[in-house]
N, C-alpha and C positions, 0 to 999 in steps of 0.2 A: 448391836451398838453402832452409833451413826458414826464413819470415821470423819476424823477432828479434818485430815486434808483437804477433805471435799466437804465440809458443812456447806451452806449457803452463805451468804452475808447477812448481816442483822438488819432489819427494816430495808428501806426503801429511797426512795429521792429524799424526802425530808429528814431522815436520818443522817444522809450523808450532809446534807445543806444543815442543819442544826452542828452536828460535829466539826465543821469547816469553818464554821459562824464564829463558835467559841473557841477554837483553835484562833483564828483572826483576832477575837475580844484579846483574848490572853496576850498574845504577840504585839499588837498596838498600844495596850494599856500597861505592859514592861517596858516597852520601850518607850514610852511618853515620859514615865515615870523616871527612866533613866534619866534620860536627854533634862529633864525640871532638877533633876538633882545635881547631875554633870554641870550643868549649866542652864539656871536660873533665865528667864526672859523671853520673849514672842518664840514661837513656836515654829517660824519659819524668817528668823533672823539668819542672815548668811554668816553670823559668826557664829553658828554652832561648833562646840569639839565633837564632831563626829566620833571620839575613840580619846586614847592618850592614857596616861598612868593613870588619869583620876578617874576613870572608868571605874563602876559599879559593879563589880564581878556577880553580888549574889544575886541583880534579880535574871539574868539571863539563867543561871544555875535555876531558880526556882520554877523561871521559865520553862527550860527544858526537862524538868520533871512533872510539871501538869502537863505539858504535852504528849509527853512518853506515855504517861497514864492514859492520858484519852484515847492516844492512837491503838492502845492496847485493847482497851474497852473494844473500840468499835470498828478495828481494822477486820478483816477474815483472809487464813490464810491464800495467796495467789492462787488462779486457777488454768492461769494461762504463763506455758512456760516460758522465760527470761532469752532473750536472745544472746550469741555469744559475745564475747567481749570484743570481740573482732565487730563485727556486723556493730556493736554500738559505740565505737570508737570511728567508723565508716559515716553514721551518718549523724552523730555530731558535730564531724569534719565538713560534711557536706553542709548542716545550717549553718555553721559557722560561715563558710564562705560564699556562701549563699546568700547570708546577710551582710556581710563588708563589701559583697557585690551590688546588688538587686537593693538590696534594703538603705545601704547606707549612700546610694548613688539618689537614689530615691528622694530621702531625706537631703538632701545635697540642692537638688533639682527643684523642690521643694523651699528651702531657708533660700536660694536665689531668687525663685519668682512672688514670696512673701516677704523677701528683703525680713529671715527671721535671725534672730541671735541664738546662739546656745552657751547660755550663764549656766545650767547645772553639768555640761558635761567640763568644763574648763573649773569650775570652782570642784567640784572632786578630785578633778586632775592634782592642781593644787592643793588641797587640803592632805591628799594620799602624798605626794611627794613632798610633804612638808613634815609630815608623821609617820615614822615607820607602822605606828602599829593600826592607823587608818591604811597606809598602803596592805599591810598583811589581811585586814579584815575586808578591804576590797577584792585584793585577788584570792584570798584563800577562804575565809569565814563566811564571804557573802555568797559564793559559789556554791559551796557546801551546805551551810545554813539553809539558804532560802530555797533552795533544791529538794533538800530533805523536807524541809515543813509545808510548800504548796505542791511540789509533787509527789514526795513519798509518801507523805502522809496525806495532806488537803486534797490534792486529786485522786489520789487512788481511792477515797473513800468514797469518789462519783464513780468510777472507771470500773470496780470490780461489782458496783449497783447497775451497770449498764446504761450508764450517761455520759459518754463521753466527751460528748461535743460540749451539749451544758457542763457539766463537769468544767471543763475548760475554760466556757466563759466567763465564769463564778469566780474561780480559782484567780482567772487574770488579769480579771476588776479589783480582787484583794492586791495583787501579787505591783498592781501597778499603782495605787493607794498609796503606798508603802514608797514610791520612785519620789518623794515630793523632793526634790532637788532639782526636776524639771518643771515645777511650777513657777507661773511667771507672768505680769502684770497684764501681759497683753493675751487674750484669748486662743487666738489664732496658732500662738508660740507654746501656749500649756495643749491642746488637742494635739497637732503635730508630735508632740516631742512625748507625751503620755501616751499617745496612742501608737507612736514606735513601741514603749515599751508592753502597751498591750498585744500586739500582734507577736511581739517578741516571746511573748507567754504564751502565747498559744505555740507555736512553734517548740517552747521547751514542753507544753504537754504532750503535742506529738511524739517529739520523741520517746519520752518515756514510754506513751503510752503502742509503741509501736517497736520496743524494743525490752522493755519492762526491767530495765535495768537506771539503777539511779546515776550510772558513771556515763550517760549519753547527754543529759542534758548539764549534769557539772562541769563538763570537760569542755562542750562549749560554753555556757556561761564563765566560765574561765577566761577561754580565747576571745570573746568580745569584749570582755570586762580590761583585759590586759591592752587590749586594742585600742579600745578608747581612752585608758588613761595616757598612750602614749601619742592620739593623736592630739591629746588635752594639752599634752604636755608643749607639743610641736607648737600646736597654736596659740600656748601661754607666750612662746620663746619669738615667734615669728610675731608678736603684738607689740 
């Protein structure tokens, strides 16, 4: 009898890209669904409620039980052992500062010689410090949540097919889809500011996928997320 540890993975590239597909369907079309209920009107109105009491509790709930289910279907157990909590605590510290160095000096150097604005980091700012439960689902539900669903799940299902790099791309073309708070009327200013958020994804599959633990890439998504809401905030206050 074949042991269940070491099966193989089910299928192949397309297996994993078919599962990630519908993992994404599911996730865009709960939350669309949310957001038309929450609040009726254009789909990238800046007065969305991001969150609040009138929040739809069941379809996230429904959400995360077809996802459970699929990831179940079509995960296979790990074959490459988990690094320690140490060693992925080390270098989620290191992208972290890595990126409020390198990356957001970048982007700095960048919005000066494109003379660009940044309307979605300042309007989350706001919106989180105007809602406790926007602030909690920022720093704690959006860490956790979208950590677990493009990298626990969505990319692992490239990663343990041996596609890691694609795997990654895939993953953070979806994972940056989903940022539309950085869309914006001027071209120049939605690539910039999208395309931070894509490299930012590759960076959190690194991790994972270099540590195999899911507490490397939360912990900095965490410390960026807290970052910016508080340069959001600085710059609400200094305006």
């Amino acid at each position: 009898m074949q042991d269940e540890t070491n099966r193989p993975p089910q299928g192949g590239f397309f297996a994993a890209l078919s599962g990630y597909l519908l993992m994404l369907a599911l996730l865009i079309g709960t939350t669309l669904s949310g957001v038309m209920l929450v609040e009726p009107g254009p789909l990238l109105n800046t007065d969305w409620r991001l969150g609040g009491t009138e929040i739809v509790v069941w379809l996230p709930a429904l959400l995360a039980l077809a996802l459970f289910a699929l990831w179940r279907r079509l995960e296979s157990p790990p074959t490459v052992p988990s690094s320690s909590a140490i060693t992925a605590l080390r270098r989620a510290l290191v992208v972290y500062f890595g990126w409020i160095t390198l990356g957001w000096l970048g982007l700095i150097l960048l919005a000066w010689l494109l003379q660009l604005e940044n309307p979605g980091g300042e309007l989350m700012s706001e919106l989180a410090f105007g809602n406790p439960w926007i602030l909690l689902f920022v720093l704690i539900g959006a860490p956790i949540g979208e950590e677990l669903l493009f990298r626990r799940m969505g990319y692992r299902l490239f990663l343990q097919r041996g596609f890691p790099l694609t795997g990654a791309v895939i993953v953070s073309l979806g994972f940056t889809m989903l940022h539309v708070q950085y869309l914006s009327p001027r071209l120049v200013e939605t690539v910039v500011y999208m395309g931070s958020v894509f490299v930012l994804s590759l960076l959190m599959c690194w991790l994972y996928a270099s540590t195999r633990r899911l507490l490397a890439p939360v912990l900095a998504h965490f410390l960026i997320n807290a970052t910016t809401l508080l340069l959001g905030l600085v710059a609400m206050q200094s305006a």
